[in-house]
C-alpha positions as CSV (number, residue, x, y, z in Angstrom):
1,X,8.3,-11.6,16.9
2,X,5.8,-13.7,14.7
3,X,6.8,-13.6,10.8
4,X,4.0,-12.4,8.9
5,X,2.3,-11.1,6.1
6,X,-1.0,-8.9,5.7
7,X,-3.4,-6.6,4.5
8,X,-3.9,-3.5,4.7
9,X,-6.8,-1.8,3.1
10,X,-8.1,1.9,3.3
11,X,-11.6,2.1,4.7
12,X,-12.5,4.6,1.9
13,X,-15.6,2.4,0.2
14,X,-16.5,-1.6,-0.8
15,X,-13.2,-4.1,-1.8
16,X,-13.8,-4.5,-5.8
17,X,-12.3,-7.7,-7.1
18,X,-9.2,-6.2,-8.1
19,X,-8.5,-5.5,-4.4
20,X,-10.3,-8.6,-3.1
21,X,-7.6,-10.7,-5.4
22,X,-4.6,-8.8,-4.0
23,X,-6.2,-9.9,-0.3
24,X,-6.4,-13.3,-1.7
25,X,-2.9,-13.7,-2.9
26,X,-1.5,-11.9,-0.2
27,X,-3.3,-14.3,2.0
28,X,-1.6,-17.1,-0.1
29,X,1.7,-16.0,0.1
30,X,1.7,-16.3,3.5
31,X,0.0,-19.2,4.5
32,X,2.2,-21.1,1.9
33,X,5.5,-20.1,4.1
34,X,3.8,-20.8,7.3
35,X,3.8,-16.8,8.3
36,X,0.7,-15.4,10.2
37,X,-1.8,-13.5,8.4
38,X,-2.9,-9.8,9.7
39,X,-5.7,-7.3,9.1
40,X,-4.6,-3.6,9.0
41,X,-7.1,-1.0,8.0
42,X,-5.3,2.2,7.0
43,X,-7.6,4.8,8.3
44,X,-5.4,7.5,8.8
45,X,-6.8,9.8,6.0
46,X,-10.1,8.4,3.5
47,X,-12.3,6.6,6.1
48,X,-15.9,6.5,5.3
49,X,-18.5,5.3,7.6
50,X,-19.8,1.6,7.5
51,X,-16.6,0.8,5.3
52,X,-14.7,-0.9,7.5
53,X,-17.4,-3.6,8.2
54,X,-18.1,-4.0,4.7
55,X,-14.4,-5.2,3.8
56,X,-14.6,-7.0,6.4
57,X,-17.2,-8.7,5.1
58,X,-16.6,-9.0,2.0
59,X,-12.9,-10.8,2.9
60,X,-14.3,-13.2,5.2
61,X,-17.1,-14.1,2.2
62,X,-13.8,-15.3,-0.3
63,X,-12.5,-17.1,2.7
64,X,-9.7,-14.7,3.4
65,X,-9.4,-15.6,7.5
66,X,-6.7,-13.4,9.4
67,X,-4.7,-13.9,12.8
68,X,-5.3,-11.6,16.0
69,X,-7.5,-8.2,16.0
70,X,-7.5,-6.0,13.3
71,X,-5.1,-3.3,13.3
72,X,-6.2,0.3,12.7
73,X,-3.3,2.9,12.0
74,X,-5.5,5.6,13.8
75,X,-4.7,4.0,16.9
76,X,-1.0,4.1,16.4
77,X,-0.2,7.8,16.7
78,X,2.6,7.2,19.2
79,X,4.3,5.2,17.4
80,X,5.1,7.2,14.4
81,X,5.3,10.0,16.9
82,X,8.8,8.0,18.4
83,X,9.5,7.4,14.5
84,X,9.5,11.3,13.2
85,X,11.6,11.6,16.7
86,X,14.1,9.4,16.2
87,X,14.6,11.0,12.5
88,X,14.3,14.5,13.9
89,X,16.9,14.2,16.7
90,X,19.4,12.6,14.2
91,X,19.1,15.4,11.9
92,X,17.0,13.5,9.2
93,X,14.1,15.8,9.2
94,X,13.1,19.4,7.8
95,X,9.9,22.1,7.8
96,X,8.2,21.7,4.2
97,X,6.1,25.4,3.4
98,X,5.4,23.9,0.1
99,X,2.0,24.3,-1.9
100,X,1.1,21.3,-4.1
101,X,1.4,24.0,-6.7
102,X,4.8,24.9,-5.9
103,X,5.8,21.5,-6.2
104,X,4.4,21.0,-9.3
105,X,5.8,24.1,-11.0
106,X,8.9,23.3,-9.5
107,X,9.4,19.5,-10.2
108,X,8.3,20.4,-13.6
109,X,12.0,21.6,-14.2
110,X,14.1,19.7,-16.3
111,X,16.4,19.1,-14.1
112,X,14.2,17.7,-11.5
113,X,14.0,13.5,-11.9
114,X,10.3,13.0,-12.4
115,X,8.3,13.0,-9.5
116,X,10.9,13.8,-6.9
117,X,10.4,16.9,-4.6
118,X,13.2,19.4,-5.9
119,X,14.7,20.7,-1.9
120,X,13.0,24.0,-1.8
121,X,12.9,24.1,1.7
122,X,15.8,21.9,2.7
123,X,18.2,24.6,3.6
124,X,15.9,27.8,4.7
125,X,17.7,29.9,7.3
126,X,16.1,31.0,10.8
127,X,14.7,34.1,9.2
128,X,13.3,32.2,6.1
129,X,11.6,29.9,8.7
130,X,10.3,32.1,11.1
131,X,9.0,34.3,8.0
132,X,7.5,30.9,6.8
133,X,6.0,29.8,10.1
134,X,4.1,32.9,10.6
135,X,2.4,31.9,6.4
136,X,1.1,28.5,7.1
137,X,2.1,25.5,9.0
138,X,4.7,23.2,7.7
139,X,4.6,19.5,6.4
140,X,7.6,17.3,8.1
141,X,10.1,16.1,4.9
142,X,12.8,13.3,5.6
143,X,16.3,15.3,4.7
144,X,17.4,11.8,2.1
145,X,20.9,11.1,1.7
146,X,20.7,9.6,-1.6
147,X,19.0,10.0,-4.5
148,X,17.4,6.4,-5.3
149,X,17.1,3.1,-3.2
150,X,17.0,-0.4,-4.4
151,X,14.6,-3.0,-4.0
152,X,14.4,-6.9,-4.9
153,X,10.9,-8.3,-5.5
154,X,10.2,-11.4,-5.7
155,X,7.6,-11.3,-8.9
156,X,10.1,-8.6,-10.8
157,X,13.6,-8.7,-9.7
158,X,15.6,-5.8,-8.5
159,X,13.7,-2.5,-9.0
160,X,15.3,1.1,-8.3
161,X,13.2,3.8,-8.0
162,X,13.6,7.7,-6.9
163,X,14.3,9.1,-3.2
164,X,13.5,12.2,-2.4
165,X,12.6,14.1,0.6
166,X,9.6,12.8,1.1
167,X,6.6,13.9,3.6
168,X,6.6,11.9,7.0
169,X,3.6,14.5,8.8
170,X,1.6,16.4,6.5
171,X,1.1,19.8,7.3
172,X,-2.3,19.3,9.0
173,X,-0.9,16.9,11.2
174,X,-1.5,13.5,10.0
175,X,1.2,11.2,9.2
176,X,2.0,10.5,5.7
177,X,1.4,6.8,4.5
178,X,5.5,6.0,3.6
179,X,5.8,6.6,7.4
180,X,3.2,5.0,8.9
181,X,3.4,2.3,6.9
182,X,7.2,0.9,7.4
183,X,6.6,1.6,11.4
184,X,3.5,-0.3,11.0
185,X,5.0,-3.0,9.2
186,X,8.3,-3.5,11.8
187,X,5.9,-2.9,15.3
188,X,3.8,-5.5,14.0
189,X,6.7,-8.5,12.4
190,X,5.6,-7.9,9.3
191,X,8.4,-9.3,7.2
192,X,6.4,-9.9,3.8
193,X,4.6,-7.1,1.5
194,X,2.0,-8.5,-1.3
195,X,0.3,-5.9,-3.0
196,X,-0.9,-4.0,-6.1
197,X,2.1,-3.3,-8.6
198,X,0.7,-0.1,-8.6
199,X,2.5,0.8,-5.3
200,X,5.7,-0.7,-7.1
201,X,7.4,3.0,-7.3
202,X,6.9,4.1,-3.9
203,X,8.7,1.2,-2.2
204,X,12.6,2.6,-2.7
205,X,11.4,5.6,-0.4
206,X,9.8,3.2,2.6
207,X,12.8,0.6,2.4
208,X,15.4,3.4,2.3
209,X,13.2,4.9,5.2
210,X,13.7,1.4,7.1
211,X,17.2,1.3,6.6
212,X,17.5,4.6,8.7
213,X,15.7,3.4,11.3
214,X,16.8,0.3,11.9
215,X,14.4,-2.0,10.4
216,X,14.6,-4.9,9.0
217,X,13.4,-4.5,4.9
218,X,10.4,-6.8,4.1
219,X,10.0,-9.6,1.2
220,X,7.9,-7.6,-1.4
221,X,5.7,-8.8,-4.2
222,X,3.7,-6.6,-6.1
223,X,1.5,-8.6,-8.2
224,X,-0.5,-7.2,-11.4
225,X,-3.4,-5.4,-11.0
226,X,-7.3,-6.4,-12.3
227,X,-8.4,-3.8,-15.3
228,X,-11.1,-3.3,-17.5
229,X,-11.7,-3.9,-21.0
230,X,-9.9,-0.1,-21.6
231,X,-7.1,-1.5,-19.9
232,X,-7.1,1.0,-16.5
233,X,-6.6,0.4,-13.1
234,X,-10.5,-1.3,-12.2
235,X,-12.8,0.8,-10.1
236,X,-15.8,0.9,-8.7
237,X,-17.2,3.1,-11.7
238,X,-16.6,0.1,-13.9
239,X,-19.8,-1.4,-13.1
240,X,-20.6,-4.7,-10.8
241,X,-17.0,-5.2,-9.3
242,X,-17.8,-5.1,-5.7
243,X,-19.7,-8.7,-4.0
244,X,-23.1,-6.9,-3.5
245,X,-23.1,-5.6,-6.8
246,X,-22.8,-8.6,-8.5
247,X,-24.6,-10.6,-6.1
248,X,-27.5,-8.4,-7.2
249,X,-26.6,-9.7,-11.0
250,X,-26.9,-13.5,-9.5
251,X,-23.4,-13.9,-9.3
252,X,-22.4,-15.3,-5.4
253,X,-19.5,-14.9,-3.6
254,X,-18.2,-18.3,-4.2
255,X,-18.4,-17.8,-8.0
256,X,-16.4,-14.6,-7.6
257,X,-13.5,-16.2,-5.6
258,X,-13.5,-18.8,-8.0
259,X,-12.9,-17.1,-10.8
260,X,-10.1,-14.9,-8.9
261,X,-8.8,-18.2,-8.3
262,X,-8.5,-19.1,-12.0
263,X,-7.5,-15.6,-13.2
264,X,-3.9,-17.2,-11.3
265,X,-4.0,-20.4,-12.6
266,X,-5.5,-22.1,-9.1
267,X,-8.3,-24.5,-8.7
268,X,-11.7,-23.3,-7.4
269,X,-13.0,-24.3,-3.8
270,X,-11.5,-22.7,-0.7
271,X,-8.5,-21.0,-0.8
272,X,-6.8,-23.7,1.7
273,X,-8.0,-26.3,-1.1
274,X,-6.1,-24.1,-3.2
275,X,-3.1,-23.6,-1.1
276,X,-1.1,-26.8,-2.1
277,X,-1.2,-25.8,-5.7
278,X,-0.3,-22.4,-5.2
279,X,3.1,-21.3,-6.7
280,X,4.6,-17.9,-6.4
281,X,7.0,-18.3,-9.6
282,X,3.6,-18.9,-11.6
283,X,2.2,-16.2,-11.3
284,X,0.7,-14.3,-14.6
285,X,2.9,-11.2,-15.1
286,X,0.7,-9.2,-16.2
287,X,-2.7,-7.5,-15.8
288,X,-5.7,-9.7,-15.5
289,X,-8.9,-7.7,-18.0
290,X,-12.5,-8.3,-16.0
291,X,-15.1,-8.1,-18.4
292,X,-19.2,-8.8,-17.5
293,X,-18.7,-11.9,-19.5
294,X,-15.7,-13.1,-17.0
295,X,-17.6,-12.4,-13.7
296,X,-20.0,-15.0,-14.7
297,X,-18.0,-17.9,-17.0
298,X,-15.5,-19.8,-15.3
């Protein structure tokens, strides 16, 4: 199967440069160890109409090109179908009758590590479930053998985060992301993960989740996010961060991916004129600020 690396956005509104610069360097990352570059649009929950062309867009404007037909996880039902299966019939899964509420009053314990689901309905017995069952209908939890997983990245080391019994299918039916997205990964030779540190805490749970089923971990690099002047996560409500926004300010595509490319310490042009200078270990470590004044100095 083809080594390769990707992105995989949610088609929930416009890229803003933040996400447009993880695309970027993901795309770099791969090209620069000869893997093949694929599109995956996460549409299994926050899909909004026209979005989906409009990333697309907006990626092939910065020159981020991809390999093969875009990917869309709504297609893939049967796959994660096999996955909760597999889990299920080895004894790795239970019913979850949980409210959010519920959790959150109960992982608010103190001895509950913090954000980790506390067990409440790891052991119910028949009557408990039946009783349950006839309530509401029941999320799908991973029964975890351990309580924390360990990860190496290549941008920050060896990370170990919390495990808990995490949701595979949500109560309504739809498969939760840590599931679909380490099937995803393995069905398609995905064997390197760039993305948003943000997502940073989440990985122990999807490469513990590999490990049971037999799948090979991926290389991950999270690289730092773009912020704003206040120093949070950049959004759309930050102003003129999306490509049509601030090509209505007079500021064109090319200027944009230029300046992405500097905010990494690249040369402007295309990103393959960029490619040969392009070193993972030099990478800034931390958050890169956008400011009105940065989208239009280079």
């Amino acid at each position: 199967m083809t080594s390769a690396g990707r992105f995989a956005p949610s088609p929930s509104g416009e890229l803003h440069i933040g996400n447009l610069r993880t695309a970027m360097l993901a795309w770099l990352f791969a090209r620069s160890t000869g893997r093949a570059f694929l599109l995956r649009v996460e549409d299994l929950d926050r899909a909004r109409a026209g979005a989906e062309a409009e990333q697309l867009r907006d990626l092939a404007a910065i020159g981020v090109t991809w390999d093969g037909d875009v990917v869309r996880q709504t297609a893939r039902g049967p796959l994660y179908a096999e996955a909760i299966t597999r889990l299920t019939r080895a004894g790795l899964t239970y019913e979850c009758f949980c409210t959010r509420r519920e959790i959150q009053e109960a992982a608010s314990a103190p001895h509950a590590p913090q954000g980790a689901y506390p067990g409440t309905c790891r052991n119910l017995d028949r009557a408990e479930l039946e009783f349950k069952r006839s309530v509401r209908p029941a999320a799908l939890r991973l029964r975890a053998g351990v309580a924390e997983f360990t990860v190496t990245d290549v941008l920050r080391g060896q990370f170990t985060g919390v495990v808990d019994d995490f949701v595979l299918r949500r109560n309504d039916g739809v498969t939760a992301y840590n599931l679909a997205v380490v099937v995803d990964d393995a069905e398609q030779g995905i064997d390197q993960v760039v993305r948003g540190d943000d997502l940073l805490p989440s990985t122990p749970r999807q490469a513990y989740l590999a490990s049971l089923l037999n799948i090979r971990i991926p290389e991950y690099a999270h690289v730092p996010l773009v912020v704003n002047q206040d120093g949070v996560r950049l959004a759309k409500r930050d102003g003129a961060v999306t490509l049509a926004d601030l090509a209505k300010t007079g500021v064109a595509a090319g200027e944009v991916r230029d300046r992405l490319l500097a905010s990494v310490g690249l040369p402007g042009g295309t990103l393959g004129q960029a490619l040969p200078a392009f070193r993972p270990g030099a990478l800034p470590r931390e958050p890169w600020v956008w400011t009105p004044k940065a989208a239009t100095t280079p």
